[in-house]
TINUTOR-496578 format. One line per 3 residues: number of its first residue (from 1); their letters; for each residue z, y, x of C-alpha. Coordinates in Angstrom, 1 decimal, m for minus. Layout:
<recs>
NUM> a> Z Y X | ... $
</recs>
This chain:
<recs>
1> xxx> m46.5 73.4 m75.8 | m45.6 75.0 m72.0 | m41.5 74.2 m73.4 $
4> xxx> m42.2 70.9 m74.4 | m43.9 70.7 m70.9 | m41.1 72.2 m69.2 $
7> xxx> m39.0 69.9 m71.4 | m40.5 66.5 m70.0 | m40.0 68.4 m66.5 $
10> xxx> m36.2 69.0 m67.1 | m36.1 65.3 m68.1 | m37.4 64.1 m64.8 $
13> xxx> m35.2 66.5 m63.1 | m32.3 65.0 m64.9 | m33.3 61.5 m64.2 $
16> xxx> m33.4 62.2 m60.3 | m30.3 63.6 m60.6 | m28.5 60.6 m61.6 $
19> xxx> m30.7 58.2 m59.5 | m30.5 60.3 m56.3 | m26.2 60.5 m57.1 $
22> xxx> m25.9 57.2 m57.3 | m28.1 56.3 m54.5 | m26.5 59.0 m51.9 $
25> xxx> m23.1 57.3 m53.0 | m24.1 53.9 m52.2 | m26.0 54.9 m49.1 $
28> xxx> m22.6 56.6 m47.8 | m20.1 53.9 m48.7 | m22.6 51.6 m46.8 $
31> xxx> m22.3 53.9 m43.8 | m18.7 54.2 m43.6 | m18.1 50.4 m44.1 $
34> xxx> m21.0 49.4 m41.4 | m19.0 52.1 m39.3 | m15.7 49.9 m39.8 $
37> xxx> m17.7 46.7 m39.1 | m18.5 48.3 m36.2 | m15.0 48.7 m35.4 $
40> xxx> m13.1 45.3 m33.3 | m9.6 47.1 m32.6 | m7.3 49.7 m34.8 $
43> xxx> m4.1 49.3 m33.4 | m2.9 52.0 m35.7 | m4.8 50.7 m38.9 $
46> xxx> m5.9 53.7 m39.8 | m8.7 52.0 m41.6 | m6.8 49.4 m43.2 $
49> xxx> m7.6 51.4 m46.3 | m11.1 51.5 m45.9 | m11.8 48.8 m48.4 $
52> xxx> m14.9 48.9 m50.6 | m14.1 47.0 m53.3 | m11.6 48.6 m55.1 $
55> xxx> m10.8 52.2 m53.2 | m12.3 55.7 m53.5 | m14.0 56.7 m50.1 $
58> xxx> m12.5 60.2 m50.6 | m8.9 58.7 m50.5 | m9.9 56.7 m47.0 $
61> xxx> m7.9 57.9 m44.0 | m9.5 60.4 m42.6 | m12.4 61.0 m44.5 $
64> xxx> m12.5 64.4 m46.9 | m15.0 64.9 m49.7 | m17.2 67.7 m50.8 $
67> xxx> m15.5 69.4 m53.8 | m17.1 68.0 m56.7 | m16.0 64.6 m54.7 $
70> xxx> m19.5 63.4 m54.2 | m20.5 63.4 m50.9 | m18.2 62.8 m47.6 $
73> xxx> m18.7 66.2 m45.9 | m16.1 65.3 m42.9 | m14.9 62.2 m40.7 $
76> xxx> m11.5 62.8 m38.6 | m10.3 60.1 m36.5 | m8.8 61.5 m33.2 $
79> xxx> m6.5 59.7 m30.4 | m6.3 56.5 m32.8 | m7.3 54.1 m30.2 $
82> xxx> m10.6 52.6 m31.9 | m12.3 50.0 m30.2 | m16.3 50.1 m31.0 $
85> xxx> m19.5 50.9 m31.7 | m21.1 53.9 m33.1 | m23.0 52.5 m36.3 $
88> xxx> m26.1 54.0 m36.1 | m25.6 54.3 m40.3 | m23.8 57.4 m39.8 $
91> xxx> m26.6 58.7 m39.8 | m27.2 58.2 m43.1 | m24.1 60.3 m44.5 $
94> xxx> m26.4 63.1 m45.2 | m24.0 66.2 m46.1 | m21.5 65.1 m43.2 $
97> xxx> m20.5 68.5 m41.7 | m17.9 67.3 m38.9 | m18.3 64.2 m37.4 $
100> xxx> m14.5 63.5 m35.3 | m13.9 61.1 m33.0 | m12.4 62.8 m30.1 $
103> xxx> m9.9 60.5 m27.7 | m10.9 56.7 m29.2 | m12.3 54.0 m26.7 $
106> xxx> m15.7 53.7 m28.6 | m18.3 51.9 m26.3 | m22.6 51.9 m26.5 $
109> xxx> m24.4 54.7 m26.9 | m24.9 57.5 m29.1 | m27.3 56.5 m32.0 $
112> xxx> m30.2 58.7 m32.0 | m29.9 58.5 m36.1 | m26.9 61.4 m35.6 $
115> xxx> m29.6 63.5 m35.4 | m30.5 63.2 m38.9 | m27.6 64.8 m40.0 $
118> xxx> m29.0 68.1 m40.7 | m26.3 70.1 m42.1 | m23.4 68.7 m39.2 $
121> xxx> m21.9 72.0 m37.8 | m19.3 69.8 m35.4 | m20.2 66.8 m33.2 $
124> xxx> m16.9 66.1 m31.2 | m17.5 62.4 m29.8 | m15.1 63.6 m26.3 $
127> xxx> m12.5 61.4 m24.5 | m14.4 57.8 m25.4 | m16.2 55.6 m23.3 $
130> xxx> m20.0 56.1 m24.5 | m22.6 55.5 m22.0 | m26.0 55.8 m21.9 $
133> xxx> m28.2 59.2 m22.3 | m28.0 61.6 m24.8 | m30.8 60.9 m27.0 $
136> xxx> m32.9 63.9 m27.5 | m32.5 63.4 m31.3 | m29.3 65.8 m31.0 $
139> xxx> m31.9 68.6 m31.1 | m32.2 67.8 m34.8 | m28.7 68.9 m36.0 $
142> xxx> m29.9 72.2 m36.7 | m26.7 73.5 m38.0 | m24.6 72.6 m34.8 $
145> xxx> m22.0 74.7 m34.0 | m20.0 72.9 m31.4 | m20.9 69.5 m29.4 $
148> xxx> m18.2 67.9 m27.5 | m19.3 64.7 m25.2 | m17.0 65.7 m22.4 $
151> xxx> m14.9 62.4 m20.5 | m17.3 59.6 m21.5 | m19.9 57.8 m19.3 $
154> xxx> m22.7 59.2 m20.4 | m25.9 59.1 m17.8 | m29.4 60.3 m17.7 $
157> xxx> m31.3 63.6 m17.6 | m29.8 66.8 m20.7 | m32.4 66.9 m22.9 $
160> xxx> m33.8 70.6 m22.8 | m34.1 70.8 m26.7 | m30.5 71.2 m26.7 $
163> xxx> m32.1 74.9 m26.6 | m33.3 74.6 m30.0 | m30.1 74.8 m31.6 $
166> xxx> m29.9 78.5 m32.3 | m26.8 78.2 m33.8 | m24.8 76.3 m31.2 $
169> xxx> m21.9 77.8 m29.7 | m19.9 75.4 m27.5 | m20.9 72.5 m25.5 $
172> xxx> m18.9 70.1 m24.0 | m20.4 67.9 m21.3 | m17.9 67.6 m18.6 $
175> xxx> m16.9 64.2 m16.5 | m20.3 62.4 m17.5 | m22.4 60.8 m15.3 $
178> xxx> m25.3 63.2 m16.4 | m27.9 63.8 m13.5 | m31.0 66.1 m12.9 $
181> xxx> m31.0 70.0 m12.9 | m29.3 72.1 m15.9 | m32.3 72.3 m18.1 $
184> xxx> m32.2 76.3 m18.3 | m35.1 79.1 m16.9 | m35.1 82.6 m18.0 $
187> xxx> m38.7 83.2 m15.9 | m36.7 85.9 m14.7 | m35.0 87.3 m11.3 $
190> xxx> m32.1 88.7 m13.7 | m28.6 87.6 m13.6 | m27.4 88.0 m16.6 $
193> xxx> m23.2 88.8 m17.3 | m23.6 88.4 m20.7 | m24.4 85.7 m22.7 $
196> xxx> m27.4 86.1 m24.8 | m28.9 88.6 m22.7 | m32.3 86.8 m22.8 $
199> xxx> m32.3 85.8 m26.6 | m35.7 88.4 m27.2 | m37.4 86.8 m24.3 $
202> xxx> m40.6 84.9 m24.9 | m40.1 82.8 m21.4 | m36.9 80.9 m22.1 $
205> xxx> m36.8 77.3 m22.0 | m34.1 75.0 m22.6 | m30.3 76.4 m23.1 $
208> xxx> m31.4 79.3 m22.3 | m33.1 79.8 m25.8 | m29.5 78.9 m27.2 $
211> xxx> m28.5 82.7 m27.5 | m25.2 82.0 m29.6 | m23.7 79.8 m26.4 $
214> xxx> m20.5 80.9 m25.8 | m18.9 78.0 m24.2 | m20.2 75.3 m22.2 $
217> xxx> m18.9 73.0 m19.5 | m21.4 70.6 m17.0 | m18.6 70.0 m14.5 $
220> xxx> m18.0 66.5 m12.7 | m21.1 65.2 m13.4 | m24.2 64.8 m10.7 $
223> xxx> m26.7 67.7 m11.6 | m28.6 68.9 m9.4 | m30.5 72.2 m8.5 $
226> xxx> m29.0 75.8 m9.4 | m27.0 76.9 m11.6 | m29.5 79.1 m14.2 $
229> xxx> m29.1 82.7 m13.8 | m29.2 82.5 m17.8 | m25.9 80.5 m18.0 $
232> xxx> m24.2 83.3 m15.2 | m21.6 84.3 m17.5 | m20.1 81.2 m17.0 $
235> xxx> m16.7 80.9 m15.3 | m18.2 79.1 m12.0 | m16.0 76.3 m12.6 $
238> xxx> m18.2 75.2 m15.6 | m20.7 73.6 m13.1 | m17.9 72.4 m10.7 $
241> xxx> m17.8 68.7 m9.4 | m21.6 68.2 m8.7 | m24.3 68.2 m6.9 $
244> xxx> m25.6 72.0 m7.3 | m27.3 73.6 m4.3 | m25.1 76.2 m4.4 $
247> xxx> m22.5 76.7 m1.2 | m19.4 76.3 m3.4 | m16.5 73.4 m1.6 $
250> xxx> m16.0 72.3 m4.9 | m19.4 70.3 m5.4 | m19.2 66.6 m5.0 $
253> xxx> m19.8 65.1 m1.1 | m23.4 64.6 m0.1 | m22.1 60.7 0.3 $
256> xxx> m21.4 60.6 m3.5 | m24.7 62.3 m4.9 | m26.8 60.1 m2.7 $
259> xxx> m25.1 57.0 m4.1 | m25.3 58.2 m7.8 | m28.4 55.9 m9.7 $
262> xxx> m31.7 57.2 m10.9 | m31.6 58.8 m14.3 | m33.0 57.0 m17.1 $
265> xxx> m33.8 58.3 m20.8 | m34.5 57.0 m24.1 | m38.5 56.6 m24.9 $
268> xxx> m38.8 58.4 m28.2 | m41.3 60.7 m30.0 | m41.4 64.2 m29.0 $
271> xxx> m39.4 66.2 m31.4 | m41.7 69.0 m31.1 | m43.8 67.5 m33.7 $
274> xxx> m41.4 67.6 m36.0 | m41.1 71.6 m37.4 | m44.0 71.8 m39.4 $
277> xxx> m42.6 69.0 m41.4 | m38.4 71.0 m41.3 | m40.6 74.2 m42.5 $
280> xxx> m42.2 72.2 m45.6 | m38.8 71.1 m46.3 | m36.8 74.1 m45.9 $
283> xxx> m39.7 75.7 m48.2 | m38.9 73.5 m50.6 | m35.7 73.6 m51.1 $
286> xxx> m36.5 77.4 m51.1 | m38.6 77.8 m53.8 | m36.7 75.4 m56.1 $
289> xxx> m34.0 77.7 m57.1 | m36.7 80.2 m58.5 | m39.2 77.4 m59.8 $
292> xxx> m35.6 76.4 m62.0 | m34.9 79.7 m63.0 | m38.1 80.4 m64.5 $
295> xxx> m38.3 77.3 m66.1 | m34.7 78.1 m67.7 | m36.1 81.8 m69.0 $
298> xxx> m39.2 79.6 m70.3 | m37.4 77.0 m72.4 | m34.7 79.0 m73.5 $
301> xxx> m30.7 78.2 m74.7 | m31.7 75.1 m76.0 | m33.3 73.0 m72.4 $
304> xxx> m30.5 75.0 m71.0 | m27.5 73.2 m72.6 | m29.6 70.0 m72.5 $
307> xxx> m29.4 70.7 m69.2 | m25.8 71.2 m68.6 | m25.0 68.1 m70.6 $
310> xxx> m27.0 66.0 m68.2 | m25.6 67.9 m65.4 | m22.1 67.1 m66.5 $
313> xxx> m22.8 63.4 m67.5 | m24.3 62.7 m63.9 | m21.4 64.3 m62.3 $
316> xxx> m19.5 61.9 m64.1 | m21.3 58.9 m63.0 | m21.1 60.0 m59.2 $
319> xxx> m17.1 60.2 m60.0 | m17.5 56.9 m61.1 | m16.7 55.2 m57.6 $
322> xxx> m16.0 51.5 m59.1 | m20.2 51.6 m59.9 | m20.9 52.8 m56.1 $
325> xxx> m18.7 50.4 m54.4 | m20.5 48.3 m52.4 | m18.6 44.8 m51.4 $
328> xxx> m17.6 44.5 m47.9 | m18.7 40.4 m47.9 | m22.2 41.9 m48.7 $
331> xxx> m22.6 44.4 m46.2 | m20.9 41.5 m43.9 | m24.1 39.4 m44.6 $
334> xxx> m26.3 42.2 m43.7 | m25.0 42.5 m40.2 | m28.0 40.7 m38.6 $
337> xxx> m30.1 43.7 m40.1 | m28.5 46.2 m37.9 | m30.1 48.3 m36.1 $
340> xxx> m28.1 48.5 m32.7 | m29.5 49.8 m29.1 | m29.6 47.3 m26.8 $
343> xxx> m30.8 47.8 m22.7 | m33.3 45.9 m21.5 | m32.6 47.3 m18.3 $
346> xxx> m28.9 46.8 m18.0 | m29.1 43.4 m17.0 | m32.1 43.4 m15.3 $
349> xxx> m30.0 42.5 m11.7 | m28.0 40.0 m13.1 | m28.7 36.5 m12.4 $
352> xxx> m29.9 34.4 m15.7 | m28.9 30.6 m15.9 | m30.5 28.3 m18.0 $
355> xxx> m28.0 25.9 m20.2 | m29.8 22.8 m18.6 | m29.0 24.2 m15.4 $
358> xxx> m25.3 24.6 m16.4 | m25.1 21.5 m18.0 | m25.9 19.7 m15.0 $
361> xxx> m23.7 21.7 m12.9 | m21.2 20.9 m14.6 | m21.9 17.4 m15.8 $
364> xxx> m22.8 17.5 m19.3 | m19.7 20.0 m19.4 | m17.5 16.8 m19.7 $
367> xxx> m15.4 18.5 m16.7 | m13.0 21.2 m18.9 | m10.3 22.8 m16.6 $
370> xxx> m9.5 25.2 m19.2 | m9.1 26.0 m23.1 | m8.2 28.6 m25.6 $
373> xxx> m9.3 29.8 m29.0 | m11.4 32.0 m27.3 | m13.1 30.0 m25.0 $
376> xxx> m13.6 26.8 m22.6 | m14.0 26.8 m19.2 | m15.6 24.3 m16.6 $
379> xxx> m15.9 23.4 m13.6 | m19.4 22.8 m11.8 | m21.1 22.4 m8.4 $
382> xxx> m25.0 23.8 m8.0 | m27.6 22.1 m6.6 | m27.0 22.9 m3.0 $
385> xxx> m24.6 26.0 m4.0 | m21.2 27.2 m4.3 | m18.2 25.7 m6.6 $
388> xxx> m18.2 27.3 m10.5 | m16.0 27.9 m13.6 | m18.2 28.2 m16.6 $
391> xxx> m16.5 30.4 m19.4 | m18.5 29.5 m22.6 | m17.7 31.9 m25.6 $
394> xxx> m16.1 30.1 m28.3 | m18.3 31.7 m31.6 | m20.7 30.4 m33.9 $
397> xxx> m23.8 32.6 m34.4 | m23.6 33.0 m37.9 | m20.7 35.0 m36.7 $
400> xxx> m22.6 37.1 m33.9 | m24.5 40.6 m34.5 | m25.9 43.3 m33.0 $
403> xxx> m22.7 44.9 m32.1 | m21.1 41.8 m30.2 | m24.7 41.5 m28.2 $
406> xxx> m24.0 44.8 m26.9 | m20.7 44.4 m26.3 | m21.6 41.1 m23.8 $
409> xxx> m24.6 42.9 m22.1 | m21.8 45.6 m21.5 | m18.9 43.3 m19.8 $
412> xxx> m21.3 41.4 m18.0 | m23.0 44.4 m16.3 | m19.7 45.5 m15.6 $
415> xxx> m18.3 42.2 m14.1 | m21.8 42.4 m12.2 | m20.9 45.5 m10.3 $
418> xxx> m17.8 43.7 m8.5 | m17.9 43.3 m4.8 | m14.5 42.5 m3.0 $
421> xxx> m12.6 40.0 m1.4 | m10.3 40.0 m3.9 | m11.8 40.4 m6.9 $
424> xxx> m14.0 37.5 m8.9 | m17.5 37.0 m8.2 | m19.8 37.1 m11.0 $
427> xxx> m22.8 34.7 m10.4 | m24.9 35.3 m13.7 | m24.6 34.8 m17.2 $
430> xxx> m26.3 32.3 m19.7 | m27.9 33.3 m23.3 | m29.8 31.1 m25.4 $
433> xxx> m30.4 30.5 m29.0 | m30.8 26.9 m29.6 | m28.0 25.8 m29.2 $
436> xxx> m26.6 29.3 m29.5 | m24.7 29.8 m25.6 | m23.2 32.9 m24.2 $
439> xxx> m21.5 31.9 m20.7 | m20.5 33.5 m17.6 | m20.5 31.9 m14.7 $
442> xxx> m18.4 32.7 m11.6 | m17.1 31.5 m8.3 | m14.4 28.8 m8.4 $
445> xxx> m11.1 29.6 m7.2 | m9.6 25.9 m6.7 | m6.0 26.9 m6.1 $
448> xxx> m5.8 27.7 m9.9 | m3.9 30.7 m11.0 | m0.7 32.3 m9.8 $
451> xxx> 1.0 31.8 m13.1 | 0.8 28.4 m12.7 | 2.2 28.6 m9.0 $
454> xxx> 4.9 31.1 m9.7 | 5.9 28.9 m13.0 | 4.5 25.3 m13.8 $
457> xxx> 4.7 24.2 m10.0 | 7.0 23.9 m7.3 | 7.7 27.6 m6.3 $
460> xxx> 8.3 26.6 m3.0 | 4.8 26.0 m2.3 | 4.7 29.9 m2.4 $
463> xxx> 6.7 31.4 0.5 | 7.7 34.3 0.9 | 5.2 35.0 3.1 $
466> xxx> 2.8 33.7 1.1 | 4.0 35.8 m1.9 | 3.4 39.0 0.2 $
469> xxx> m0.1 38.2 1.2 | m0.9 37.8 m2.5 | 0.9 41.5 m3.4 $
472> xxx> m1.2 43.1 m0.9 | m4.2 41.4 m1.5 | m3.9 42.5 m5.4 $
475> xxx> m3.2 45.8 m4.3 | m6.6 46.3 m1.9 | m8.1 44.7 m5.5 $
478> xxx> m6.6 47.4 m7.3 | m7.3 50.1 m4.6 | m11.4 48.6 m4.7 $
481> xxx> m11.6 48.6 m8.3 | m9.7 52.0 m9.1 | m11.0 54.4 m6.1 $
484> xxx> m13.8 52.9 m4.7 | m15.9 52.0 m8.0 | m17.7 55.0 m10.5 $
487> xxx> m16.5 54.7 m12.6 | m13.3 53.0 m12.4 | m13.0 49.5 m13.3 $
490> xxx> m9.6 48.3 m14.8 | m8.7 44.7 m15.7 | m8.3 44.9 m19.5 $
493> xxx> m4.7 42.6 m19.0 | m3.3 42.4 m15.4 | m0.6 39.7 m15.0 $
496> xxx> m0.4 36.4 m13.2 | m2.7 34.3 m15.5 | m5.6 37.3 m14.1 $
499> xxx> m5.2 36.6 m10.6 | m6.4 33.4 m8.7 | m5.9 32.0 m5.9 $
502> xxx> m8.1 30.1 m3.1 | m7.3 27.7 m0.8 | m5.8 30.1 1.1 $
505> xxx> m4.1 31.6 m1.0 | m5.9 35.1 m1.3 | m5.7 36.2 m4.9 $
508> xxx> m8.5 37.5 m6.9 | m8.5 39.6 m10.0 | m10.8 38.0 m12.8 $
511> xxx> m10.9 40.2 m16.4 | m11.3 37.5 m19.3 | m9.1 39.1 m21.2 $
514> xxx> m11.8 41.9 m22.0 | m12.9 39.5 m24.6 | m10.1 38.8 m26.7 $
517> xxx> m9.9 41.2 m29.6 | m13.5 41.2 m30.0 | m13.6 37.7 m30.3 $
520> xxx> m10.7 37.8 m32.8 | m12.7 39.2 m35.3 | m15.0 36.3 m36.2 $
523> xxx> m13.8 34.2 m38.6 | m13.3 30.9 m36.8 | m11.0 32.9 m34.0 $
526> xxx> m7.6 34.1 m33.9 | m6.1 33.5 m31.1 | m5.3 34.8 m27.9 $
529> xxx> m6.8 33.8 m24.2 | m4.0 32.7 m21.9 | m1.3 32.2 m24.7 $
532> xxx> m1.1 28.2 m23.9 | 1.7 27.1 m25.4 | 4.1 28.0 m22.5 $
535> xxx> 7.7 28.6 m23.3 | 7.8 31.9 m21.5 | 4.9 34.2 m22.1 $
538> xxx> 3.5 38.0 m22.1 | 3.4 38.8 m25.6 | 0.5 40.6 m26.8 $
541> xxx> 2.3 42.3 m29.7 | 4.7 43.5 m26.8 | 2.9 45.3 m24.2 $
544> xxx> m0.4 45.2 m25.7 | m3.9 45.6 m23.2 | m4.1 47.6 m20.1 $
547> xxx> m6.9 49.7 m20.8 | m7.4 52.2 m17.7 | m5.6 52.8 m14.0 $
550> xxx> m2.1 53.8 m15.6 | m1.7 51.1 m17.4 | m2.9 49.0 m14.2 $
553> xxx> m0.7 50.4 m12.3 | 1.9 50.0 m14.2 | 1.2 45.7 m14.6 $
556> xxx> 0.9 46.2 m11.0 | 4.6 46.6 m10.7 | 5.5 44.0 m13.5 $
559> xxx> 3.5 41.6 m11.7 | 5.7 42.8 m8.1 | 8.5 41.6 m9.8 $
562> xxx> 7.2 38.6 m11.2 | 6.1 37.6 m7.6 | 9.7 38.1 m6.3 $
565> xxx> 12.0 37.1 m8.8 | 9.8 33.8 m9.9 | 10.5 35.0 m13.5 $
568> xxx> 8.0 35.7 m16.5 | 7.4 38.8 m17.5 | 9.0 37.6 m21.1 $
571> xxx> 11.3 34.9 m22.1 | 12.3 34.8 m25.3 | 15.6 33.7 m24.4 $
574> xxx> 16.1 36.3 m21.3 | 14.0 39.1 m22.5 | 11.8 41.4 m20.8 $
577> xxx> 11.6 40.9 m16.6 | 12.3 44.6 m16.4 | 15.4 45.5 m18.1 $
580> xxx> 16.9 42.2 m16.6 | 16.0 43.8 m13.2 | 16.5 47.3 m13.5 $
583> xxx> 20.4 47.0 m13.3 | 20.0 45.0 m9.7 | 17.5 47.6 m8.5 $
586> xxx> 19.4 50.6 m8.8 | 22.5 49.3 m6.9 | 20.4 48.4 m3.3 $
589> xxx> 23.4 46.3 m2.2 | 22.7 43.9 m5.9 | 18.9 43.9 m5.3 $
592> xxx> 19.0 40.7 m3.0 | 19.6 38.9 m6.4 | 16.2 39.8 m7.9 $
595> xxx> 14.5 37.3 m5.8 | 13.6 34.0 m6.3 | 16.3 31.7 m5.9 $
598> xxx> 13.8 29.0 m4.7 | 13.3 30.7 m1.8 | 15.5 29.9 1.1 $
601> xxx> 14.0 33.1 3.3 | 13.0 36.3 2.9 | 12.5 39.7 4.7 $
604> xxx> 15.1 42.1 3.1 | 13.1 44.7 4.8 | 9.9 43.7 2.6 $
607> xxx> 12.1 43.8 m0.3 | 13.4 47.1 m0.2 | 9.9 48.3 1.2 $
610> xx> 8.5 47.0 m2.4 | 11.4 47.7 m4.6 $
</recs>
């Protein structure tokens, strides 16, 4: 009777087995293709393979499987240039031991579901463009070894439960914009050389309860306070770059820690409710290797083989991948469901327009100045305000989710930040469901673009003069945006269809093309803002999106030579502005012959000054 018992037992055991397979599969396919969703630029393609439908997840690029090929234990993608979102999904890869994503331009914040991940030993999320704070969920990956969050944008208070990892032995937090004091006290006078001096003491708190740290790195960020006596065998240019009490020249200027903003934090649920619940688990999963073992010695050879044959056959279903595939269109129409963090608080400054309002403005938006795939602009006067251009986003909701939401909240707040002479004014933004409307709105630069000066109009109209106002007003632009802004704010494609000009003629730097290769993934868009049909044009394939101050500046001196010579950046019957220079350039007494032929006068003295 107690094997027949046991029998019925092994049976439900069996049963869970293949259930819980199957279901850990699907739940981590789903993960990794949410993850991909998430994605809106690989310019490598490195997960053009990622394709549920007919792939095995453990042959995805760079993903690597348990060894029975049944769980993804790892997820490598470094210095691939990805373009996205965290999915918060990830979460839900419950045996991932290294999560990888060191050196991609991955936006938002970092999902508080990581912290679910309970056996991940290495977090490395460094070089990206993350903002937000860390959420205190981190605490939960209580096999952590090493977390890396250096050179992101990351803000807020460190959570002190970072402590609670008692296995943690590196932590990377440097170039943030993390504020607040170190959250370390030893409730002691003692400076300790050593690390893990204070690992017996009952009155640590925060990292110093973490008694395997090693390595750790809080440098250019804004903390405040001391530096913990707890944390003193760390080279003192670990807390370098700050705001620190301390007497060392190498803390920031009072100037820049008064400027940096309050701190602000996720609201969530304590986590020190939350033991009693790991203990019950963790006692669990104890006792089950001995509850099993008894239960073999009880029921004898025969429950054991019937064992190992459902073992084996259950193993064979979770191999099975064509049965755990889940279709990509499927997850697609599940996008609305996604859970994605969005700030109340981040446009909270930002001026709101209603449609109505715009659509008077700009008279039933019959007055179109400009088109692309992308997009359609107007122009508008307020009731007793300034001249507009409205950009209205060309997508249909069906096509919007979470992750695009975010995205738009982000560029907005960004454009929001602008304040110079020569860079475009953002005025406010509209969002609205019925009809579904997302619109910028900004000040109207009536002269048009310089493109169109340097190339559709008469280029006499721009003297030489003129021409050199415009270079050094783009350059004070460039100077405002890259030095005097934290962080740094780079236009995402700086050429002459970025830069407009006023009456007179002072150029402005506007950043639409931010927008384009998000845009691009909806299914109704494929094209590219400022690609107009023009005969000479800056192909995207070619040079591809300025993404930070190199690549500015280096558009900066494309667009010097554009302004001088008259000539594109690209024709396709000249080729590139730069090698057709470069041979007048290097001979000084040949470089007279780079300018414009439509002007009649110019300052050789300017030229060589430039060149």
């Amino acid at each position: 009777m107690r094997s027949y018992a046991s029998l019925q037992l092994l049976s439900f055991v069996s049963l869970v087995l293949f259930v819980t397979c199957d279901s850990f599969a699907r739940e981590e396919v789903r993960a990794l293709t949410t993850f991909k969703e998430a994605i809106y630029e690989d310019p490598h393609m490195v997960l053009s393979n990622w394709n549920a439908l007919d792939a095995d997840p453990c042959g995805w690029s760079g993903i690597s499987c348990s060894f029975a090929r049944d769980h993804v234990v790892k997820i490598n993608i470094t210095g691939l240039s990805l373009r996205g979102f965290l999915a918060p999904e990830l979460g839900q890869i419950k045996f991932l031991q290294q999560l990888v994503l060191h050196g991609n331009n991955l936006i938002g914040i970092i999902p508080k579901e990581l912290g679910m991940l309970k056996y991940l030993q290495v977090l490395d999320l460094g070089a990206n463009q993350l903002t937000g704070p860390i959420p205190p969920e981190i605490a939960n990956l209580t096999s952590v070894i090493k977390i890396n969050l250096q050179s992101n944008g990351l803000t807020g208070s460190l959570p002190s439960e970072l402590g609670n990892l008692k296995y943690l032995q590196e932590l990377w937090l440097d170039r943030n914009r993390l504020q607040g004091s170190v959250p370390a006290s030893s409730g002691s006078d003692f400076t300790s050389s050593v690390y893990g001096i204070y690992a017996s003491s009952t009155n640590l708190t925060g990292l110093c309860r973490a008694s395997e740290l090693k390595v750790a790195d809080f440098s250019f960020n804004f903390f405040t306070g001391s530096i913990p006596k707890c944390l003193g065998y760390l080279p003192s240019t670990s807390f370098q770059g700050n705001c620190l009490q301390n007497k060392d020249p190498r803390q920031r200027a009072s100037s820049i820690c008064d400027r940096a903003p309050p701190a602000r934090n996720h609201q969530t649920r304590s986590p020190k409710h939350q033991p009693a619940e790991d203990k019950s688990k963790q006692h669990q999963r104890a006792s089950k290797p001995a509850w099993l073992l008894a239960l073999e010695i009880v029921t004898g050879t025969m429950v054991g083989c019937l064992f190992l044959i459902a073992f084996v056959t259950a193993l064979q279903r979770c191999n099975n991948k064509s049965s755990l595939i889940i279709p990509l269109k499927k997850l697609s129409s599940q996008k609305d469901h996604v859970n994605v963090y969005i700030d109340s608080e981040m446009l909270k400054d930002v001026v709101r327009f209603s449609r109505q309002e715009l659509e008077v403005a700009c008279e039933d938006f019959s007055n179109i100045i400009g088109s692309s795939p992308d997009s359609l602009v107007y122009k508008g006067t307020m009731k007793g305000g300034p001249e507009i251009a409205v950009i209205s986003l060309c997508i249909k909701e069906e096509h919007w989710t979470g992750y695009l939401e975010l995205y738009f909240q982000r560029e907005v707040a960004d454009l929001a930040r602008l304040n110079n002479e020569n860079t475009g004014k953002l005025l406010g933004y509209c969002k609205e469901s019925t009809p579904f409307t997302r619109m910028l709105v900004i000040e109207y630069a009536s002269n048009g673009t310089l493109y169109e000066h340097l190339h559709y109009g008469d280029g006499c109209n721009l003297s030489w003069t003129r021409r050199m106002k415009i270079v050094k007003g783009i350059a004070r632009g460039l100077k405002y945006l890259h030095t005097e802004l934290e962080p740094p704010f780079t236009i995402s494609e700086l050429n002459s269809s970025s830069v407009y000009l006023t009456e007179e003629f002072s150029p402005k730097l506007v950043d639409f093309e931010s927008w384009k290769s998000i845009l691009a993934r909806s299914e109704k868009n494929s094209g590219a803002i400022g690609s107009q049909g023009a005969i000479c044009v800056l192909p995207h394939s070619l040079e591809g999106r300025h993404l930070d101050v190199q690549g500015n500046i280096y558009a900066f001196g494309v667009l010097l030579l554009e302004i001088i010579s008259g000539r594109p950046p690209y024709c396709k019957d000249k080729g590139r502005l730069v090698d057709w220079a470069k041979d007048f350039l290097e001979l000084p007494e040949a470089m007279a012959y780079v300018v414009d032929p439509e002007l009649k006068h110019f300052r050789f003295e300017d030229l060589k000054s430039y060149m």
